[in-house]
C-alpha positions as CSV (number, residue, x, y, z in Angstrom):
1,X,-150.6,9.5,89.9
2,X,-153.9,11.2,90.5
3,X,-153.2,14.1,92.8
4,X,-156.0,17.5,93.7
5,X,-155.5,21.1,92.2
6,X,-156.8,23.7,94.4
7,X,-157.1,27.5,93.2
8,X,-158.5,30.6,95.4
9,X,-162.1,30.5,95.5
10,X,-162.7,27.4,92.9
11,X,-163.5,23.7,93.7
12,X,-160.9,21.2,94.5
13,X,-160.7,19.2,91.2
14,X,-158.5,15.8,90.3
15,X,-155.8,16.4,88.2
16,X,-155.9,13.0,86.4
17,X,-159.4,13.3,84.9
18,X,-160.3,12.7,81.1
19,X,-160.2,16.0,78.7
20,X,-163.9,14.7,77.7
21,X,-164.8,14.9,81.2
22,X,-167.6,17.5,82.4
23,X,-169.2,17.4,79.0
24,X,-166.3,19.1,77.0
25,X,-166.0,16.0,74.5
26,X,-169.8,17.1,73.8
27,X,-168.7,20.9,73.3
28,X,-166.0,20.2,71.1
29,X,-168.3,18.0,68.8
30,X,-171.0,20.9,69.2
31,X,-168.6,23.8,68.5
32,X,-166.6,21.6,65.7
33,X,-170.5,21.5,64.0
34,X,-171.2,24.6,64.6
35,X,-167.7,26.3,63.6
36,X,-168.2,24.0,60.3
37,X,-171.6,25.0,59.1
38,X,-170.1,28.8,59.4
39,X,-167.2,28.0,57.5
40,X,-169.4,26.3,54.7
41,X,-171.8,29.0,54.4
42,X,-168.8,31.2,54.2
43,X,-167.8,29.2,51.1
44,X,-171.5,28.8,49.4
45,X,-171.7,33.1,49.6
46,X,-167.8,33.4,48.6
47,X,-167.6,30.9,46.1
48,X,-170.8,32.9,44.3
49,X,-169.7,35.8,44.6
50,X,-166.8,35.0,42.9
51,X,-168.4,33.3,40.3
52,X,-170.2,37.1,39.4
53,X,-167.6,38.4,39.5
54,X,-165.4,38.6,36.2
55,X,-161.6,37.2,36.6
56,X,-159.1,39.2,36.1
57,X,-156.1,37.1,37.0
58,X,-156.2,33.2,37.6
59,X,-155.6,33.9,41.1
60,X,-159.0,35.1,41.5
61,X,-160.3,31.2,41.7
62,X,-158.4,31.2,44.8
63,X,-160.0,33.7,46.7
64,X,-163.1,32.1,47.9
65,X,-160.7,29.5,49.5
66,X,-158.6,32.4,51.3
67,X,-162.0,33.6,52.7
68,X,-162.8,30.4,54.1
69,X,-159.0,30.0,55.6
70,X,-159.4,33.8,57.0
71,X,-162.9,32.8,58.1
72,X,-161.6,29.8,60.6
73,X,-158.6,31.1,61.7
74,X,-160.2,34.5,62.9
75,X,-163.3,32.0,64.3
76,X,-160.8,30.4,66.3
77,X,-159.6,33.4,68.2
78,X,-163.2,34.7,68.7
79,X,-163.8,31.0,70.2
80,X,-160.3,31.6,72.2
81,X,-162.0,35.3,73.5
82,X,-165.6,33.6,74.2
83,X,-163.6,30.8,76.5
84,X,-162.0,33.2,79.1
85,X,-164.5,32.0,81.1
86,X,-167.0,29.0,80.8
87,X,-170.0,30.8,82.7
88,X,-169.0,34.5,82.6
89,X,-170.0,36.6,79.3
90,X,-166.7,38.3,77.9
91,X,-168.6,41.5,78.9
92,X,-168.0,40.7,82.5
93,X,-164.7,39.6,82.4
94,X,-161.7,42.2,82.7
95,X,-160.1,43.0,79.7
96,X,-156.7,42.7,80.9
97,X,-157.3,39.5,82.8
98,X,-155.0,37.7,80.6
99,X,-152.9,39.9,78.5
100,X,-151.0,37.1,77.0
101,X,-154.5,35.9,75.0
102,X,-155.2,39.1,74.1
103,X,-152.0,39.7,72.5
104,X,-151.6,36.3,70.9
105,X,-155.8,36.9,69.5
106,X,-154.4,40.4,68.2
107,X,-150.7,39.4,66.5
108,X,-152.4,36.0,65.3
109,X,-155.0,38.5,63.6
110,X,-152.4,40.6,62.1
111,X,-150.4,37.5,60.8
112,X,-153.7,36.1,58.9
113,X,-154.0,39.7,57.5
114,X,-150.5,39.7,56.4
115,X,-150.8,36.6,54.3
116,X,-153.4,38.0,52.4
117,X,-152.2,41.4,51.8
118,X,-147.7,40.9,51.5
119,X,-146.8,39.4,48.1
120,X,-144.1,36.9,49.2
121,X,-146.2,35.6,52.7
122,X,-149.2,35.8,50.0
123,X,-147.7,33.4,46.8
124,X,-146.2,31.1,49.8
125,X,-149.4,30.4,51.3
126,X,-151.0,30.8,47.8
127,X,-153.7,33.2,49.0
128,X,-155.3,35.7,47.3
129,X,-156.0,39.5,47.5
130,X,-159.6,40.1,49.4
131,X,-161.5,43.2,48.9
132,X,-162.5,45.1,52.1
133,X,-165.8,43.8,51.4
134,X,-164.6,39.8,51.6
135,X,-162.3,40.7,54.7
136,X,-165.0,41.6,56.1
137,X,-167.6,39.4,55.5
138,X,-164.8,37.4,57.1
139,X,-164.6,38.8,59.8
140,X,-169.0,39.1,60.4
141,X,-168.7,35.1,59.4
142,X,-166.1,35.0,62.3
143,X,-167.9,36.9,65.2
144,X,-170.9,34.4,64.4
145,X,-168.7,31.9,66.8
146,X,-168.1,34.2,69.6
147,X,-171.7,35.6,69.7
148,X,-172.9,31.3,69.1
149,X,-170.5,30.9,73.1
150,X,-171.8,33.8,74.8
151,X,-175.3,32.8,73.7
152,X,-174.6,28.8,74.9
153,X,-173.4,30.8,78.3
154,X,-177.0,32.7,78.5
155,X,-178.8,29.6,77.9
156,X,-177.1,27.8,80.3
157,X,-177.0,30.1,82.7
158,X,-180.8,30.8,82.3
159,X,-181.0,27.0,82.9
160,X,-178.8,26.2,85.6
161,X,-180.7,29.5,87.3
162,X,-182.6,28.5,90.8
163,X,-186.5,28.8,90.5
């Protein structure tokens, strides 16, 4: 049964609607691409990088694939961060508006960083030891899908803008 949601200060919205409704099956298609061509190029530079690099264990093989798991797990809580809010920057949005998120982004973090970096969390995901270097070329890989939101925010909002 189709019923109304009302909040303070927001639009009375059905509750039965469709989860592609107001364009989101379009932004999760558009963010899916765009979190995808990040992860590859991720890849391309990691798996080269590799390749100059001389191994010194067998595990070493591996580690171009732990920078691309690292890469969109820590892509998916910058895209959780960037989706606070769909029109507000994350700039103008209170940090503490919703401490849960933050802590879940923050200990989901931490976990990634423990599978690379504890031996037994390490040889049961079969990861493999990053330098500081490849953590954080992960991490800059990462950020590239936060900034990619805000920036979809600015461009809509210098759309949508009254002339």
């Amino acid at each position: 049964m189709c019923g109304y949601a009302t909040q303070a200060n927001r639009k009375v919205q059905r509750k039965c609607i469709s989860i592609f409704a107001r364009g989101l099956g379009l932004y999760m298609v558009r963010v899916g691409i765009v979190l995808a061509i990040f992860a590859i190029a991720c890849m391309v530079w990691a798996y080269g990088e590799v390749q100059t690099v001389p191994l010194a264990s067998d595990g070493d093989r591996n580690r171009w694939q732990t920078m691309v798991f690292t890469t969109l797990c820590l892509s998916q809580m910058g895209h959780a961060l960037a989706l606070r809010s769909q029109s507000r920057l994350t700039v103008e949005l209170n940090p503490l508006g919703n401490v849960w998120l933050i802590l879940a982004i923050c200990l989901t973090t931490v976990l990634q960083i423990l599978l690379i970096y504890v031996e037994p969390l390490r040889h049961f995901f079969k990861t493999d030891l990053l330098t500081p270097t490849e953590l954080l070329v992960c991490f800059g890989f990462s950020t590239l899908v936060f900034v990619w939101v805000e920036m979809e925010k600015l461009l809509l909002r210098m759309w949508l803008k009254p002339r």
